[in-house]
C-alpha positions as CSV (number, residue, x, y, z in Angstrom):
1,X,-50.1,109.1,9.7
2,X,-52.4,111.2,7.7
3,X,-52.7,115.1,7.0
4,X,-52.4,117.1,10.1
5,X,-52.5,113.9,12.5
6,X,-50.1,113.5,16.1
7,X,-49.8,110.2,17.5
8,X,-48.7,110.4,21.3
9,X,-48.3,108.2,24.3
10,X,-49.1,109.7,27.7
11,X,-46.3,110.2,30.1
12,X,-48.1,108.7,33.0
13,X,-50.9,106.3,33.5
14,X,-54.3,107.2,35.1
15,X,-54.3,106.7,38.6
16,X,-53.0,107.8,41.9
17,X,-50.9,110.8,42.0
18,X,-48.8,112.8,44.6
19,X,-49.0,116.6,45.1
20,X,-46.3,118.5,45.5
21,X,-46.4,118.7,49.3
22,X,-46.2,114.6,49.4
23,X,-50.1,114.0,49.9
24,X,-51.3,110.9,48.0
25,X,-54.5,112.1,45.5
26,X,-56.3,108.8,45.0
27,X,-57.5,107.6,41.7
28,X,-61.1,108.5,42.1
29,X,-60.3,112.2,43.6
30,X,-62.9,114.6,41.6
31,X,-60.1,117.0,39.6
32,X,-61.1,120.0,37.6
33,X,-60.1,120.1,33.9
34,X,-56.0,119.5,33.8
35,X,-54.1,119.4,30.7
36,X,-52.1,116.0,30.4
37,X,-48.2,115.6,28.5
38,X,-47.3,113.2,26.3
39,X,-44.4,112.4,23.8
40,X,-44.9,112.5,20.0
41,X,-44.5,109.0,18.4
42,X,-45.2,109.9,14.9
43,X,-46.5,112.7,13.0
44,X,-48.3,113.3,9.2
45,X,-47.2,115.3,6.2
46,X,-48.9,118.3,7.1
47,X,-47.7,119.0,10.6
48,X,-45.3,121.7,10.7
49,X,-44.5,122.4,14.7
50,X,-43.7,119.2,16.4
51,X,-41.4,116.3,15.5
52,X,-41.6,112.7,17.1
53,X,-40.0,112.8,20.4
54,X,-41.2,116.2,21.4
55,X,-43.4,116.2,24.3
56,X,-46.7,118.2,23.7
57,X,-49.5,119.1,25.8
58,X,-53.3,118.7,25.5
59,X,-56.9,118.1,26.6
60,X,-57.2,114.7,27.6
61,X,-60.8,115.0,27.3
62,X,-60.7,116.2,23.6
63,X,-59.0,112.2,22.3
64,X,-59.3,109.1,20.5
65,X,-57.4,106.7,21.6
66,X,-56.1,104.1,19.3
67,X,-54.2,100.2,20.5
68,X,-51.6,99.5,18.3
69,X,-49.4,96.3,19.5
70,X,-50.6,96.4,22.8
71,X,-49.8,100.0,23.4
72,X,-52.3,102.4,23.7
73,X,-51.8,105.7,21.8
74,X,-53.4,109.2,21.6
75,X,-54.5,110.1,17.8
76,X,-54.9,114.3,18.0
77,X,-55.2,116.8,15.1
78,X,-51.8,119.7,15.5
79,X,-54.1,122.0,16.2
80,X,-55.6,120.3,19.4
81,X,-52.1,120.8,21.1
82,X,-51.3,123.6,23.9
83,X,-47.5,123.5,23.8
84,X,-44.3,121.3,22.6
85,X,-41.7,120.8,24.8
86,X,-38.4,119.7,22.8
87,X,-34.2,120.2,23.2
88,X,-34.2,122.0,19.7
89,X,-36.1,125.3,21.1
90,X,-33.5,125.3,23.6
91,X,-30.0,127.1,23.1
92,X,-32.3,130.5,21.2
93,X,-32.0,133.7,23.1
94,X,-34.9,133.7,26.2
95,X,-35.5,130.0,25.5
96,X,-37.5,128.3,27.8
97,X,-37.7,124.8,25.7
98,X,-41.2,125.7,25.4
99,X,-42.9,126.5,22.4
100,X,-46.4,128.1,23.1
């Protein structure tokens, strides 16, 4: 990874979802914008707030996605991301495990 580059794999495939109440949202269900999470899989020299194996989120309409070995991948600049999830925020006064 170059520069200020993320490399991610979404959590969850696209496709049919369930709401909280148990209803089934199908695939092809219009949906206004909704960020997306992913986990970090590898990260350049420049980035300074996340670490592989955080999970980050971000504008699934703002990617490039890239197949390495069969597994597709997100490629993101740092600052494209909205928040890291990761265990080392937690355990700090008022932590949420959130990083915003």
């Amino acid at each position: 990874m170059l520069h200020d580059r993320v490399l991610v794999r979404q959590d969850t495939a696209e496709g049919e979802r369930r709401s909280g109440g148990g209803i089934l949202i199908p695939a092809t269900a219009a949906v206004g914008r909704r960020l997306a999470w992913a986990e970090v899989v590898a990260v350049g020299q420049n980035v300074r707030t996340v670490e592989p194996g955080d999970r980050v989120l971000f504008d699934p309409e703002d990617r490039a996605e890239v197949e390495v070995r069969g597994v597709a991948y997100v490629l993101m600049r740092e600052r494209d991301l909205h928040a890291v999830a990761a265990d080392r925020f937690e355990g700090s006064e008022d932590s949420t495990g959130l990083y915003l």
